[in-house]
C-alpha positions as CSV (number, residue, x, y, z in Angstrom):
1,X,0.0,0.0,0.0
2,X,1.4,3.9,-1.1
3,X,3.1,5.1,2.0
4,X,3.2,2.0,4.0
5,X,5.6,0.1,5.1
6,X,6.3,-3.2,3.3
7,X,6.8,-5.9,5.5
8,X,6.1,-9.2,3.0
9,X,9.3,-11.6,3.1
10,X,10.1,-10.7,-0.4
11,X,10.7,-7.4,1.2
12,X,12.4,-8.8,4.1
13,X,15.1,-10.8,1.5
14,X,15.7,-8.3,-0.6
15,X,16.6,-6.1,3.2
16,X,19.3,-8.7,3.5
17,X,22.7,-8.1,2.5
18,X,24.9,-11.3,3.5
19,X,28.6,-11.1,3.4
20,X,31.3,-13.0,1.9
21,X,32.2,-13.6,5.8
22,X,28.3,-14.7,6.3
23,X,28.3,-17.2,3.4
24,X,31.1,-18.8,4.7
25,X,30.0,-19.1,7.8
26,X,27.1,-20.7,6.4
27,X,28.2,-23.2,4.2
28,X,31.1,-24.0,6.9
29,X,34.2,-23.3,4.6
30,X,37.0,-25.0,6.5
31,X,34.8,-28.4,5.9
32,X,34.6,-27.7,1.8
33,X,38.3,-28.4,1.9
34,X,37.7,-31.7,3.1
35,X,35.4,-32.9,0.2
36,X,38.0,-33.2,-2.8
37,X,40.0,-35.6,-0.7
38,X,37.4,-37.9,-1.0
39,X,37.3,-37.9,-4.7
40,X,41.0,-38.2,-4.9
41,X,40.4,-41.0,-3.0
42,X,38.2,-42.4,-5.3
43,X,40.7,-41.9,-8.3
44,X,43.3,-43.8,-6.4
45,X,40.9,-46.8,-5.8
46,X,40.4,-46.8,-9.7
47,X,43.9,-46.3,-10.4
48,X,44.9,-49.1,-8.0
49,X,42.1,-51.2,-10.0
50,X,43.9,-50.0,-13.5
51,X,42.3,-46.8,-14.6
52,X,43.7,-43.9,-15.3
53,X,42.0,-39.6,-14.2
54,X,42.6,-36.5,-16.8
55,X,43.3,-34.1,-14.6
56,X,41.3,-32.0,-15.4
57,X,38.1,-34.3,-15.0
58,X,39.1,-34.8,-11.2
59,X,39.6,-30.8,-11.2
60,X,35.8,-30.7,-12.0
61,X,34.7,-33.6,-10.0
62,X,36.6,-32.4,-6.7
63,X,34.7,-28.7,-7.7
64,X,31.0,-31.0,-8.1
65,X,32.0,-32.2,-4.2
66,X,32.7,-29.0,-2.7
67,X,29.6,-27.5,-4.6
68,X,27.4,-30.5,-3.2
69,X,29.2,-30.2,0.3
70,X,27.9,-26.5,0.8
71,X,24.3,-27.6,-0.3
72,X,24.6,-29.5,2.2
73,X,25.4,-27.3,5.0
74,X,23.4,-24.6,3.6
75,X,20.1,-26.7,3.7
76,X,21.0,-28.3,6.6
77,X,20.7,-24.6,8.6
78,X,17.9,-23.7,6.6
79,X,15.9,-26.8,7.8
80,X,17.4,-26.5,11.4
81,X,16.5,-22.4,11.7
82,X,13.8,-23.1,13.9
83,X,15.9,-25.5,16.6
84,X,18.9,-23.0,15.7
85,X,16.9,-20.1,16.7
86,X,17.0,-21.6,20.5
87,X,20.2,-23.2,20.6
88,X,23.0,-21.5,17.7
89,X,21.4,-18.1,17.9
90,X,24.4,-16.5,16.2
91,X,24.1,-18.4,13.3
92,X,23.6,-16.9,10.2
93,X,19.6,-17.4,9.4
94,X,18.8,-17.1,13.0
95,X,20.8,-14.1,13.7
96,X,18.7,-12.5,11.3
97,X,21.8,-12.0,8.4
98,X,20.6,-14.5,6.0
99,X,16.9,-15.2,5.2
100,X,16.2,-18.7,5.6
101,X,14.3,-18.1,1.8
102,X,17.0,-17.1,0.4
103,X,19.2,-20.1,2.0
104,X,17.0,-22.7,0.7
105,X,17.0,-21.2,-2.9
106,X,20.8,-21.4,-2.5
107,X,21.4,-24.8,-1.4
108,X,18.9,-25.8,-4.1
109,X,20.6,-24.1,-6.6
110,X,23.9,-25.5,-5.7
111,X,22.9,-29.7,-6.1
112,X,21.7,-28.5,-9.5
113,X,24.9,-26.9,-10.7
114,X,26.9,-29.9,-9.0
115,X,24.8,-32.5,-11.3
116,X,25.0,-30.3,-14.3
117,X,29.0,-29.8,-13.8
118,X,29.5,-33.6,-12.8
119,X,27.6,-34.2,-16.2
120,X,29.5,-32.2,-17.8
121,X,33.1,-33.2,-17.1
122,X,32.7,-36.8,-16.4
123,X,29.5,-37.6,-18.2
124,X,26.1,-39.9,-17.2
125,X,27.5,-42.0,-14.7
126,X,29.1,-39.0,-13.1
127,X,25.8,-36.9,-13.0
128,X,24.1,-39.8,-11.5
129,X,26.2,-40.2,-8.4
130,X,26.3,-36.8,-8.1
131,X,22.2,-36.9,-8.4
132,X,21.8,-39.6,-5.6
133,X,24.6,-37.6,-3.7
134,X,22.4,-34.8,-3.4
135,X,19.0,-37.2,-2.6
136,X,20.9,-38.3,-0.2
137,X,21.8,-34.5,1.6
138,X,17.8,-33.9,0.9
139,X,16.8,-37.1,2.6
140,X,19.2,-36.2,5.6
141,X,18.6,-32.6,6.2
142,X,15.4,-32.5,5.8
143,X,13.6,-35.4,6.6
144,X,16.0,-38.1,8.6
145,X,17.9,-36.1,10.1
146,X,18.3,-37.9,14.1
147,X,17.7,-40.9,12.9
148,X,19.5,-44.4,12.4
149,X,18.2,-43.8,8.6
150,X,19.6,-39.9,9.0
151,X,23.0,-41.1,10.4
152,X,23.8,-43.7,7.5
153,X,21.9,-40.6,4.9
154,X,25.0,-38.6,6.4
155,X,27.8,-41.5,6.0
156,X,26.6,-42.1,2.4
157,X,27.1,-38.7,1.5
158,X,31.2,-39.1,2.1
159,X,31.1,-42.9,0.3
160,X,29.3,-41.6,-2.8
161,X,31.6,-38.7,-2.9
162,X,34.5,-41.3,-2.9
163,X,32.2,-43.3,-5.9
164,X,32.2,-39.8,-7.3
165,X,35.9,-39.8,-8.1
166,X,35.9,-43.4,-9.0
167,X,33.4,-42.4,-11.9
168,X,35.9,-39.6,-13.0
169,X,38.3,-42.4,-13.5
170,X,36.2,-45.1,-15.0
171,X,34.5,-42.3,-17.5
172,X,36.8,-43.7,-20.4
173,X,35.7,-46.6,-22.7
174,X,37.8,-49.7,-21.2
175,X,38.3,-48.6,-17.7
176,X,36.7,-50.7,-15.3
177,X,33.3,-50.0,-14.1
178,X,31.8,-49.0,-10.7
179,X,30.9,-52.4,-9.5
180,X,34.2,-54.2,-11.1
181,X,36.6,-52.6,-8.1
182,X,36.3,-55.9,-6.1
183,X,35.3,-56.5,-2.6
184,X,38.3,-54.7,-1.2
185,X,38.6,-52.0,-2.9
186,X,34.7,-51.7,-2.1
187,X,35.5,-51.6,1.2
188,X,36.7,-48.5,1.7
189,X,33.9,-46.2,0.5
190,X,31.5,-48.5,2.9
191,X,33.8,-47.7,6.0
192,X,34.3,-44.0,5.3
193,X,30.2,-44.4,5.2
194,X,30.3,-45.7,8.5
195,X,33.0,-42.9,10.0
196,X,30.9,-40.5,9.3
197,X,27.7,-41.9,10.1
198,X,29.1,-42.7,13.9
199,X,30.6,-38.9,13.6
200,X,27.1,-37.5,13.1
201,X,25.6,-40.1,15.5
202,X,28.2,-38.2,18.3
203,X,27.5,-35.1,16.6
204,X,23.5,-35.4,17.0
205,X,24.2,-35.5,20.5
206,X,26.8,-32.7,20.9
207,X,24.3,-30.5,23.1
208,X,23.1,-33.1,25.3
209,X,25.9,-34.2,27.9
210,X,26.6,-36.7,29.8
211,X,27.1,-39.7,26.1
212,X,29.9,-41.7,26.6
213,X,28.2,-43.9,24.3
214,X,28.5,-41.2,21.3
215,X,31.4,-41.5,22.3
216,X,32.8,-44.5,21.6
217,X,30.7,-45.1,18.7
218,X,32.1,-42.2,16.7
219,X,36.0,-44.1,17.9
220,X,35.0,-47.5,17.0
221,X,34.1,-45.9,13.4
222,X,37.6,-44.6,13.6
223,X,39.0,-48.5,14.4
224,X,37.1,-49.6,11.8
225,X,38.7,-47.7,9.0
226,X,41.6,-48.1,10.4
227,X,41.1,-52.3,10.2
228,X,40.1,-51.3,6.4
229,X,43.4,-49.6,5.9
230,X,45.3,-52.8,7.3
231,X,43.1,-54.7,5.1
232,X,44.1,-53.0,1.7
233,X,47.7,-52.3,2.4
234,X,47.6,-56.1,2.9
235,X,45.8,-57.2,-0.3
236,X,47.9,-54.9,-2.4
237,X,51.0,-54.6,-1.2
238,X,52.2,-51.4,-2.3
239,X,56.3,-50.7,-2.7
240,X,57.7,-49.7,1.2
241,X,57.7,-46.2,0.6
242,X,53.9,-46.0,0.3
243,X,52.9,-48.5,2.7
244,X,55.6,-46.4,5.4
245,X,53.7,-43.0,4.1
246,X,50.3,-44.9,4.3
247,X,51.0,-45.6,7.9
248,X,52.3,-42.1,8.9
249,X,49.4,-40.9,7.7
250,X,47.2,-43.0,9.7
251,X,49.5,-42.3,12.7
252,X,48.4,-38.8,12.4
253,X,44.8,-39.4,11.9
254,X,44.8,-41.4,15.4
255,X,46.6,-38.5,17.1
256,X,44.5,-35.9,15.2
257,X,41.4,-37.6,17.0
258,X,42.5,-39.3,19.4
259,X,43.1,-36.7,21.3
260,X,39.7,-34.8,21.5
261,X,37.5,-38.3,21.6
262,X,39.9,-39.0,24.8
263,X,38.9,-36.0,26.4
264,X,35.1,-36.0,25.3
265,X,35.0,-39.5,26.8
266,X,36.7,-38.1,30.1
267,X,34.0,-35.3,30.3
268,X,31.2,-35.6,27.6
269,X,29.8,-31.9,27.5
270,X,29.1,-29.6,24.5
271,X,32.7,-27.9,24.8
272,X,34.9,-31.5,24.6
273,X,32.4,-32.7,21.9
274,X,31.8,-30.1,19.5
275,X,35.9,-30.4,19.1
276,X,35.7,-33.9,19.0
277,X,33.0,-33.7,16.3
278,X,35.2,-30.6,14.7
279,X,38.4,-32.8,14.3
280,X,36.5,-36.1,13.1
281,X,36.0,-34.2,10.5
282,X,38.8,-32.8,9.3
283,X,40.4,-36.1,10.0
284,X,38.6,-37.1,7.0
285,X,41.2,-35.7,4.8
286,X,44.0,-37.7,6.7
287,X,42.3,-41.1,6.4
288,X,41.4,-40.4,3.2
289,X,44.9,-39.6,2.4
290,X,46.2,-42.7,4.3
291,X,44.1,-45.0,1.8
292,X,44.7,-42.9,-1.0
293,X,48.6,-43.6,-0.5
294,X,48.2,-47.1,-1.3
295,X,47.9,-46.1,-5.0
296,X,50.9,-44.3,-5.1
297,X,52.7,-41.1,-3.0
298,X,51.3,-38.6,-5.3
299,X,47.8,-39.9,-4.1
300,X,48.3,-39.6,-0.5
301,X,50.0,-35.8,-1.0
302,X,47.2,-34.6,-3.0
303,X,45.1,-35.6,-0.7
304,X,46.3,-34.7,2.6
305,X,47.3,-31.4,1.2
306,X,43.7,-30.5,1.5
307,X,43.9,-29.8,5.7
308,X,46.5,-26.9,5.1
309,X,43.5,-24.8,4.4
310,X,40.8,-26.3,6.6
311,X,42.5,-26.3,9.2
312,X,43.8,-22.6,8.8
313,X,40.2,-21.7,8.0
314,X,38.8,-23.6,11.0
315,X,41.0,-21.2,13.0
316,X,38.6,-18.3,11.8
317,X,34.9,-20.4,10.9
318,X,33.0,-23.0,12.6
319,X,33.6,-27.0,11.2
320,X,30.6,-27.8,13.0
């Protein structure tokens, strides 16, 4: 109406000037750096199965998992502004500098761009992982989310972003196929599925106190990829440099969260878990570089090159 003051949420948005800082804060920019890992984990599996990556198909595939990876965040805090608004006040959409609209239409846009790019530089078989990859963030953010189903949602988010960079590798006529990797090789995308499902099953409880039990289930997801690692470096035997490399790197993954599980365990309150939760994560990007050493050096380097700037930007943002 002339003279009156528009208060409609179309007027409320276009109020809303977000920030470079605030769109990092809400798509949690230390924890993008910890999504290419996983598709240079998947090119190593394929190259320790015989295939060979262009490089610059994995460029684009490790720019489809970072693209999908702030979808995911993004949605998951415009789904959670209601809970958000009691318990993270200062978050972005419930401190009032990003409109929960405008979040949504952001995090959609994003899966769409991912599918189109993965399409794009890797073809069908690319864009369909990519397309159940971002289901999957749906299905967890906004429907399963606390949930047995929600906790292996989140887990199968990491393994298909690891199946992600098999397809980058597998993309040429010849190369073997998804489901011709072998049991073993298999393995490794199921257990960095089950990591990360018993890292948000501790995460889900972060503001609760008093779980041991998250706990231990988010260490005995460590153990287990840990077993997987012993596993592969068994079956394939790589020269003694890499399997030496291989086993620094898990070395450092135990100590990177080892450390923080040990002291939520001690005294399970929101200040020793979030931590816990914080370095789970960005332990990622060492296990993932301990398995991708098995392929070769080069692998593992890429890989684990990845925590320089999460870790430095987890200094300045939230991981979790």
């Amino acid at each position: 109406m002339a003279g009156g003051v528009d208060c409609s949420d179309d007027a409320r948005d276009r109020s809303l000037r977000p920030t470079l800082a605030d769109i990092a804060e809400l798509v949690r920019v230390p924890n993008l750096f910890t999504a290419p890992p996983d598709v240079i984990l998947g090119a190593a599996l394929a190259a320790i199965a015989g295939a060979e990556l262009a490089i610059p198909t994995g460029a684009g595939l490790a720019v489809v998992s970072i693209l999908l990876y702030a979808a995911g965040t993004t949605l998951n805090d415009a789904f959670d502004a209601p809970i958000d608004a009691r318990e993270r006040p200062e978050r972005p959409i419930p401190s009032g500098r990003i409109s929960r609209r405008s979040a949504f239409g952001f995090g959609a846009a994003l899966l769409v761009v991912a599918v189109a790019v993965a399409f794009g530089v890797a073809g069908a078989t690319a864009a369909a992982v990519a397309a159940a990859l971002a289901g999957a963030i749906v299905l967890y953010d906004g429907a399963l989310k606390g949930t047995a189903a929600g906790f292996l949602a989140m887990g199968s988010t990491r393994g298909l972003n690891v199946l992600l960079g098999v397809t980058g590798a597998t993309a040429g006529a010849g190369d073997p196929g998804l489901t011709e990797l072998g049991p073993t090789l298999l393995a490794v995308p199921a257990v960095v599925v089950a990591y990360i499902a018993a890292v948000t099953f501790m995460a889900a409880r972060e503001t609760e106190g008093g779980n041991r039990g998250a706990v231990v289930v988010a260490a005995a997801g460590a153990l287990a990829a840990l077993a997987v690692l012993v596993r592969l470096l068994v079956a394939v035997r790589p020269p003694a440099l890499e399997t030496a490399a291989a086993v620094t790197f898990a070395v450092a993954f135990c100590w990177w969260v080892g450390r923080p599980l040990r002291a939520a365990y001690a005294d399970p309150v929101p200040a020793t878990v979030g931590p816990a939760v914080g370095a789970c994560v960005l332990g990622l990007v060492l296990l993932d570089a301990a398995f991708a050493t098995v392929a070769g050096l080069g692998w593992g380097l890429l890989a684990g090159a990845f925590l320089v700037p999460a870790v430095g930007l987890a200094r300045v943002f939230d991981v979790t």
